[in-house]
C-alpha positions as CSV (number, residue, x, y, z in Angstrom):
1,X,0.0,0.0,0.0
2,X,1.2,3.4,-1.2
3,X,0.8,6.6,0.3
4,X,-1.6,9.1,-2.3
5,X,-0.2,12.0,-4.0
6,X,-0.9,15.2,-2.5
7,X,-3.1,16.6,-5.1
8,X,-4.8,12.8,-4.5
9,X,-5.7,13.5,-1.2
10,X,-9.1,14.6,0.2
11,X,-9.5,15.9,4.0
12,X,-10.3,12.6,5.7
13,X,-11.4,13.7,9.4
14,X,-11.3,16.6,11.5
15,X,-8.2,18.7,12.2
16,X,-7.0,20.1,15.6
17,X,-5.8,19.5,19.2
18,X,-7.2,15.8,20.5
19,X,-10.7,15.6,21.9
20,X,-13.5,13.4,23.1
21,X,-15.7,12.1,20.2
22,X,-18.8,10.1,20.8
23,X,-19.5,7.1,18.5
24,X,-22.8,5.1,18.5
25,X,-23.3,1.5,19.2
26,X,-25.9,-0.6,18.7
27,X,-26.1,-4.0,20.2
28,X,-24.5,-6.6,19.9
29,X,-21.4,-4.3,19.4
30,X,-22.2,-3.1,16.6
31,X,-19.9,0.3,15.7
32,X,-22.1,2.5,13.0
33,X,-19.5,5.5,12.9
34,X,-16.5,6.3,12.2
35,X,-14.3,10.0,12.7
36,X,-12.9,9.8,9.0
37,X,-14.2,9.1,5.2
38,X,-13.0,7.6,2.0
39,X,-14.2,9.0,-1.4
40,X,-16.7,7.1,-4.0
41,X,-14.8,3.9,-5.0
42,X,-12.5,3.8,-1.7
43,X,-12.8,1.8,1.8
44,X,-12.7,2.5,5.7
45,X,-10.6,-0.1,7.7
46,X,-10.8,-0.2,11.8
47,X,-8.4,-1.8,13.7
48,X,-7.6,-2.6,17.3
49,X,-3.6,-2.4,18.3
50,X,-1.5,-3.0,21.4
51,X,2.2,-3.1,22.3
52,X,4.2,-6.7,20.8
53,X,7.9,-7.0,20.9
54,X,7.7,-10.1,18.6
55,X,5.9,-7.4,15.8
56,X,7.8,-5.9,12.6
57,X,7.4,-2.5,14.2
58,X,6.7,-3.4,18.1
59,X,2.8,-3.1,17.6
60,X,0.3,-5.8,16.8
61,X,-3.0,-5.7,15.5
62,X,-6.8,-7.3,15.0
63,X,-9.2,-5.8,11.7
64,X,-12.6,-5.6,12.7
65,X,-15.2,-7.2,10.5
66,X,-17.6,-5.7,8.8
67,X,-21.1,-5.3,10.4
68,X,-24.3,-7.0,8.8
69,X,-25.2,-5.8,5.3
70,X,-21.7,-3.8,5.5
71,X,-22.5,-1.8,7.5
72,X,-20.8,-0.7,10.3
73,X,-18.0,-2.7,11.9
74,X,-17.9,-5.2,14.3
75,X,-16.1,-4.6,18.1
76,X,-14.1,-7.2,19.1
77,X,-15.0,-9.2,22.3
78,X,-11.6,-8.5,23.8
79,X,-11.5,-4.7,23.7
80,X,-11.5,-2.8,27.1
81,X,-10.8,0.9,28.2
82,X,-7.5,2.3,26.9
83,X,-6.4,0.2,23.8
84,X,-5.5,1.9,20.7
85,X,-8.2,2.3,18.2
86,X,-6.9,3.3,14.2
87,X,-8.9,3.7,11.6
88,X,-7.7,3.8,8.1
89,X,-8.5,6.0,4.9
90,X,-8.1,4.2,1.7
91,X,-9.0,5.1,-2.1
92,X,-8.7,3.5,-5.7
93,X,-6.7,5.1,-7.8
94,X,-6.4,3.9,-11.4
95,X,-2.9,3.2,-12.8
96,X,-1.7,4.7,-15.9
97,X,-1.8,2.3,-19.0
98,X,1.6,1.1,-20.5
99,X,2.9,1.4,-23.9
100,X,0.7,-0.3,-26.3
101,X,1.8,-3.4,-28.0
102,X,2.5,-2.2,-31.4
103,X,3.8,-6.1,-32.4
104,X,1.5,-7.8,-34.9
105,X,-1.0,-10.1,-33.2
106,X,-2.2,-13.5,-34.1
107,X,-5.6,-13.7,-34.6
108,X,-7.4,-16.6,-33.1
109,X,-9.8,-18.3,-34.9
110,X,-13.1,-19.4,-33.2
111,X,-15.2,-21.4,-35.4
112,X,-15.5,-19.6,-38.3
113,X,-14.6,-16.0,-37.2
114,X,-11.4,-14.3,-36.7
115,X,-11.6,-12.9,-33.1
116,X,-8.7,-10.7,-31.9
117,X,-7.4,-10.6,-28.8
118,X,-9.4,-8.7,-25.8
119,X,-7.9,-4.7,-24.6
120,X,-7.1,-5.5,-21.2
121,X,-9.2,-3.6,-18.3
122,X,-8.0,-0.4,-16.9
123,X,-6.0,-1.3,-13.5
124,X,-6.4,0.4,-10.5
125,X,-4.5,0.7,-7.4
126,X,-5.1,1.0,-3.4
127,X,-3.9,4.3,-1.8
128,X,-3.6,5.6,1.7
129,X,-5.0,8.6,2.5
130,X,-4.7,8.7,6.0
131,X,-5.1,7.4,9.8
132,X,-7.0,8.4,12.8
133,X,-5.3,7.5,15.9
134,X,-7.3,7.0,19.7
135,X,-7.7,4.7,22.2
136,X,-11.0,4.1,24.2
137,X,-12.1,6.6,26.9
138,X,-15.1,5.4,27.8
139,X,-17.9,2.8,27.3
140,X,-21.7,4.0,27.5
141,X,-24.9,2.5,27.4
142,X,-25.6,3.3,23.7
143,X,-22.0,5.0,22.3
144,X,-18.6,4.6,23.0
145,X,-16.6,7.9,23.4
146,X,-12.8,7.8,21.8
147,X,-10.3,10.3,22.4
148,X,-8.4,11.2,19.4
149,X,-7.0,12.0,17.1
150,X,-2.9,11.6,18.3
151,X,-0.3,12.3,15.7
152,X,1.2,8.6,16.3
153,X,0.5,5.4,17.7
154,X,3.1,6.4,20.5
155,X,1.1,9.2,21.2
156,X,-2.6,7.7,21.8
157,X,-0.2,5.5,24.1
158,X,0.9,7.9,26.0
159,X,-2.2,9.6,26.2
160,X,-4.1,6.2,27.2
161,X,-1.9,5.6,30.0
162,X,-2.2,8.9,31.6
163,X,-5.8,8.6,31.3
164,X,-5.7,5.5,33.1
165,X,-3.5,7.5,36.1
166,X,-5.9,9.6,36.3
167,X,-9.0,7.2,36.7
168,X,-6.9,4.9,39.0
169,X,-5.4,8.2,41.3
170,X,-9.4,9.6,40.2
171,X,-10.9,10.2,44.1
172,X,-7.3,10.4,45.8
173,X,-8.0,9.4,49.2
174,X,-9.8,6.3,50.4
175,X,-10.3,2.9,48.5
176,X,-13.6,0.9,48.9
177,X,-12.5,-0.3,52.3
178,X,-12.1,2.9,54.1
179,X,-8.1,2.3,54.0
180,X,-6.2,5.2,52.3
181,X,-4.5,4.8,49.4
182,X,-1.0,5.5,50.3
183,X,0.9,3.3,47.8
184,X,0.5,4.8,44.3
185,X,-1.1,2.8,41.8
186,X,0.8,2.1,38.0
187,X,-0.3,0.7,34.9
188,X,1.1,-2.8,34.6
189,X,2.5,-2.0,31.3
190,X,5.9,0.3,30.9
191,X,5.6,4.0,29.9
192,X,5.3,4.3,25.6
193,X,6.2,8.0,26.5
194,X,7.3,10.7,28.5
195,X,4.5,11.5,30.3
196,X,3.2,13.4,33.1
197,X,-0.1,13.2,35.2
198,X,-0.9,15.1,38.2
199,X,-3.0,13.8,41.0
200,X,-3.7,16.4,44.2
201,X,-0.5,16.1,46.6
202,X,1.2,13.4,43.9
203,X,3.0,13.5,40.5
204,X,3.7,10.8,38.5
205,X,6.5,11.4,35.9
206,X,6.3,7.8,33.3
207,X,9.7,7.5,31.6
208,X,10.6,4.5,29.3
209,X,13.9,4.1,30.9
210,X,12.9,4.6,34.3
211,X,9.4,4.0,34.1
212,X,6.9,5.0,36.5
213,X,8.1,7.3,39.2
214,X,5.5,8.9,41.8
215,X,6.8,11.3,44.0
216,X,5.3,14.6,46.0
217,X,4.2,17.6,43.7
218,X,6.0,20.1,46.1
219,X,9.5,18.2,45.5
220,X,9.0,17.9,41.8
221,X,8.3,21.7,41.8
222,X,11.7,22.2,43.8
223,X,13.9,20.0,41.8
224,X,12.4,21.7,38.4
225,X,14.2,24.7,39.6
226,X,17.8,23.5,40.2
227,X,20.0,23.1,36.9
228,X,20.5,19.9,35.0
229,X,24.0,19.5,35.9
230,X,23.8,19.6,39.2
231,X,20.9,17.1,39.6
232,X,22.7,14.5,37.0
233,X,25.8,15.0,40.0
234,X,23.7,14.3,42.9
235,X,21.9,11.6,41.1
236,X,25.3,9.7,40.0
237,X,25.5,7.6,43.0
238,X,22.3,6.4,42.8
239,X,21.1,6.2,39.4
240,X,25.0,6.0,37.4
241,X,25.7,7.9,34.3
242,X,22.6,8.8,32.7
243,X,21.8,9.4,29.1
244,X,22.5,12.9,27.4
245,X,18.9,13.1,26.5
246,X,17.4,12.2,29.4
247,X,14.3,14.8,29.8
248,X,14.6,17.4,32.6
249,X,11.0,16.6,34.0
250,X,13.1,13.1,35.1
251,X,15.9,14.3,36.4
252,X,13.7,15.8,38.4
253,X,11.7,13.2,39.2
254,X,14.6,11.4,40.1
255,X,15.9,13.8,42.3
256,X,12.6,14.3,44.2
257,X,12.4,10.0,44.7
258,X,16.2,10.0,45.6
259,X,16.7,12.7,47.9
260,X,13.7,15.2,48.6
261,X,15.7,16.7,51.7
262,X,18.2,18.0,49.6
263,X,15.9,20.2,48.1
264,X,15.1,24.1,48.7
265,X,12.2,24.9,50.6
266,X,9.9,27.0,47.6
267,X,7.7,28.4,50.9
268,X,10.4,30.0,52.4
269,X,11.4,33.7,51.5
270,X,14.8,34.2,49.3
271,X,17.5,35.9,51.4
272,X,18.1,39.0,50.7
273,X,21.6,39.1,48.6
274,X,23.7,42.3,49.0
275,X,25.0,44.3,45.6
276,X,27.8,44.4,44.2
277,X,27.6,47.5,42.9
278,X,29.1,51.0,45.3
279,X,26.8,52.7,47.0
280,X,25.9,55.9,45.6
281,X,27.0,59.0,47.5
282,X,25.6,61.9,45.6
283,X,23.2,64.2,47.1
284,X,19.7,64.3,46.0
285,X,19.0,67.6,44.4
286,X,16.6,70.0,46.1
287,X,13.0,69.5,45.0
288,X,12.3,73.3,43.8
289,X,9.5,74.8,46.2
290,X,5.7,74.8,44.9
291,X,4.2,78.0,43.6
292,X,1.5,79.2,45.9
293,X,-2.1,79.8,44.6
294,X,-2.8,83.2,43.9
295,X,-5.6,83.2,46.3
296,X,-3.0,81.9,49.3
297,X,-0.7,84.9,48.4
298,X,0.2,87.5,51.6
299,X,0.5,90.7,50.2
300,X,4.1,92.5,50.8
301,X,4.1,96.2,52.2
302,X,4.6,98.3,49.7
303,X,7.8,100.3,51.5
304,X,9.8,100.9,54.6
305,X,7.8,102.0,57.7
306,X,7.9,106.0,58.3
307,X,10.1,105.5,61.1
308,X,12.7,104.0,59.3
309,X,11.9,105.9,56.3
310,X,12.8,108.9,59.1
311,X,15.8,107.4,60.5
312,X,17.4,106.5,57.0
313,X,16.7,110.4,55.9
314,X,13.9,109.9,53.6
315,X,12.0,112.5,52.1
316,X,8.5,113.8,53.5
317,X,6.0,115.8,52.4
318,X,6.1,119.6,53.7
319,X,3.5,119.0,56.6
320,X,6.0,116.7,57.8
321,X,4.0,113.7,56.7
322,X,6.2,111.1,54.7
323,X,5.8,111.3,50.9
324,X,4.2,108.3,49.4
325,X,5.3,109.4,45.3
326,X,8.6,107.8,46.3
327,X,7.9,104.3,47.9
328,X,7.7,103.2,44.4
329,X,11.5,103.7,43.9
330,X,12.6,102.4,47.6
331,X,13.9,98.9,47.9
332,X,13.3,96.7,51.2
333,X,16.2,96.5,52.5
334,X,16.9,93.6,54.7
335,X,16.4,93.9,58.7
336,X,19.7,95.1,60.3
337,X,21.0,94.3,64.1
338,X,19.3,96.2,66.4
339,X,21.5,98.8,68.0
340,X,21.9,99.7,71.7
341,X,19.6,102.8,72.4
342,X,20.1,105.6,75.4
343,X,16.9,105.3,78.1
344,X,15.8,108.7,78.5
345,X,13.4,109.6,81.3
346,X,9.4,109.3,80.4
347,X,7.4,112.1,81.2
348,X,4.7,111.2,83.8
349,X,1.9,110.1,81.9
350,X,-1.6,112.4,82.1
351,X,-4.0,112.3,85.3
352,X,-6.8,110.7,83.8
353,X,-9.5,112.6,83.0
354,X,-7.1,115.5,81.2
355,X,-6.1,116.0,78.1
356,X,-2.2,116.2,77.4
357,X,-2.1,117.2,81.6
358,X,-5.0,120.4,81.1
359,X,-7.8,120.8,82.7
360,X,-10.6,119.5,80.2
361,X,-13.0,122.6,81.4
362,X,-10.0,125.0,80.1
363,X,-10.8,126.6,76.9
364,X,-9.2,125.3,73.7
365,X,-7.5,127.5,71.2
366,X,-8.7,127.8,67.5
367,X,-6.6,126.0,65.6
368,X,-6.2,128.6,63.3
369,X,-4.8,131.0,65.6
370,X,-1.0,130.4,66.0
371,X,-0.2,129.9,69.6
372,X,1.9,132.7,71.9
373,X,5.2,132.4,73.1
374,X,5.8,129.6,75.5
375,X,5.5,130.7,78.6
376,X,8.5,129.5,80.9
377,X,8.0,128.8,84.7
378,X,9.2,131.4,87.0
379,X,12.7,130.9,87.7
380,X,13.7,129.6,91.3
381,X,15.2,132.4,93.2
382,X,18.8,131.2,94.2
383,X,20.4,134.2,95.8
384,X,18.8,133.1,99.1
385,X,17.1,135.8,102.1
């Protein structure tokens, strides 16, 4: 049997990542579809396969029969949950005629008439077209559900035994009983592929060098984050020189079988490490002050006080009264250091009830009137009787 050519070949199933696919099943084991199609003239084939060392290519296999009136196909009594299901494409093809006979042919006589010789029929010839790959998931009361389709038989292998993992590790805690299940469970036949299956607290890695290896999901996680190297030293003693391809998810595995102590702790905290690098001893630059809102603003005096204005010889108005038309061209100058001043003796202060020490029933002078000359106190008389 030939593979077809590409231009030959027709889209025989659905394309995509594996899934579940239902199948229906009439008694008594009777299997009416199929996940793939031939074209007009071709054939569907439907076989059962399982591991045999003693086969060409380390798989054996059983054809199921057709069903009644050809329809259909038969399941085999011996078929249970996980074997490998394949079913197989095929087309006709007709084969291009050879070079015709161009030799002079002898005529043969029948009777009384010259017959020639028959044209021989136009051969054809059986093609592949391609192969849908699952094992059995599951067995209903009406329909068997496959899971498919896997690129390889390998594959659907591997996938069938971690299927079984699961449904054998499916409750993870007690057996019918009441016991717990401390003691992992394994398929009785050795890993096709690298596998992994994860059940609660418990991993199981399925090598086919090492085979099945349970260990805790916490020390597979640890030893997943050392380097290969190192866990190939450690694991020297116990498990000698391994092969140069051997996967990291068993060396880990190994490691967390062999010896989960020597692990890190992943719930612990990472020290702290301290840098390398110098610290850096440059000053932070001074963050520039914010603007304040117009509305917060304190507004400045406008000049110098009219006593400093008077001490510092400023110019006033001719009533004496300081003149405002040049506090536009004075600048604030800072506040100097006080200076010492002379204490000079304070007048008494007015009896109350007086006004600047007069009596308040005295009569007031007109303001426009200019006052008199002062009028001294007599002097004291110091010539004495």
């Amino acid at each position: 049997m030939q593979p077809a050519d590409p231009a030959t070949r027709a889209p025989s199933g659905p394309s995509g990542s594996p899934a579940l696919v239902s199948f229906r099943v009439r008694p008594p084991g009777i299997l009416l579809d199929v996940p793939i199609s031939a074209p007009p003239g071709g054939r569907i084939l439907v076989a059962t396969f399982w591991p045999d060392p003693s086969g060409p290519a380390g798989w054996a296999r059983r054809l199921w029969s057709p069903g009644p009136d050809g329809r259909g196909f038969l399941v085999p009594q011996v078929t249970d949950l996980g074997d490998l299901i394949a079913v197989t494409a095929l087309a006709n093809v007709p084969v291009a005629p050879s070079a015709p006979d161009t030799a002079s042919r002898r005529t043969r006589v029948l009777g009384r008439l010259n017959v020639a010789a028959p044209t021989p029929s136009p051969q054809t010839r059986e093609v592949w077209l391609g192969t849908w790959y699952g094992y059995l998931h599951a067995v209903e009361a009406d329909a068997a559900v496959l899971h498919g389709p896997f690129p390889s038989l390998n594959a659907a292998h591997g996938a069938a035994q971690q299927s079984l993992l699961r449904r054998l590790h499916h409750s993870g805690g007690p057996v019918p009983g009441g016991t717990a299940r401390a003691t992992p469970i394994h398929p009785a036949g050795p890993p096709a592929t690298v596998t992994v299956t994860h059940h609660g607290p418990l991993t199981t890695v399925g090598d086919p060098t090492h085979g099945w290896l349970t260990v805790p999901t916490e020390a597979l996680t640890a030893a997943l984050t050392e380097p290969s190297g190192l866990l190939r030293d450690l694991l020297e003693p116990d498990t000698g020189p391994l092969r140069p391809d051997t996967p990291p998810i068993t060396l880990a595995a190994l490691a967390a079988h062999h010896f989960p102590d020597l692990l890190p702790d992943l719930t612990l905290a990472p020290e702290p490490t301290a840098s390398r690098d110098p610290p850096d001893l440059t000053p932070a630059p001074d963050a520039p002050m914010p603007e304040p809102a117009p509305e917060d603003r304190t507004p400045t005096a406008a000049g110098p006080t009219a006593a400093a204005r008077t001490a510092a010889g400023s110019p006033s108005g001719p009533d004496g009264s300081p003149d405002t038309g040049a506090e536009s061209d004075v600048t604030e100058q800072p506040p100097l250091a006080a200076e010492p001043v002379d204490t000079v003796d304070v007048p008494d202060r007015p009896a109350a009830g007086t006004i600047g020490g007069a009596d308040p029933s005295a009569p007031v002078a007109d303001a426009g009137e200019s006052p008199g000359p002062a009028v001294l106190p007599d002097a004291p008389d110091l010539a004495g009787p």
